[in-house]
N, C-alpha and C positions, 0 to 999 in steps of 0.2 A: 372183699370177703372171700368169695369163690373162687375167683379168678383174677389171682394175685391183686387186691384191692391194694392201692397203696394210698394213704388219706383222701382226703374232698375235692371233688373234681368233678367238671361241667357233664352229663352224661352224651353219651355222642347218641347220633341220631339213630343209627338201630337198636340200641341201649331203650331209647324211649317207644321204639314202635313195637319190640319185644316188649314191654311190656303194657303196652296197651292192648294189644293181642291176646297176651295172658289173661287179663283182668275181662276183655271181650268173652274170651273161652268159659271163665269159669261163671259168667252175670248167664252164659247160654245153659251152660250146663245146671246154674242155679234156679235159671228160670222152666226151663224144660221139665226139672224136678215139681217145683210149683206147680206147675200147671197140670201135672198130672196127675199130683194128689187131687187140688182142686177137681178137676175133671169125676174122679174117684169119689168125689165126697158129693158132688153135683149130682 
């Protein structure tokens, strides 16, 4: 898509650690939110 995607292909290994990284980032930065409403409402 981005980065001249050209059809279906095995993802290579930093392909998958970027985006487990990603998905790390955003569960912290979702969670960090949570818990400070919570904290807020506590």
């Amino acid at each position: 898509m981005a980065f001249g995607e050209n059809g279906p292909r095995k993802k290579t290994a930093f392909e998958k650690l970027t985006l487990i990284v990603v998905i790390l980032m955003v569960l912290v930065t979702v969670g960090g939110l949570v818990a400070t409403a919570i904290a807020s409402i506590l």
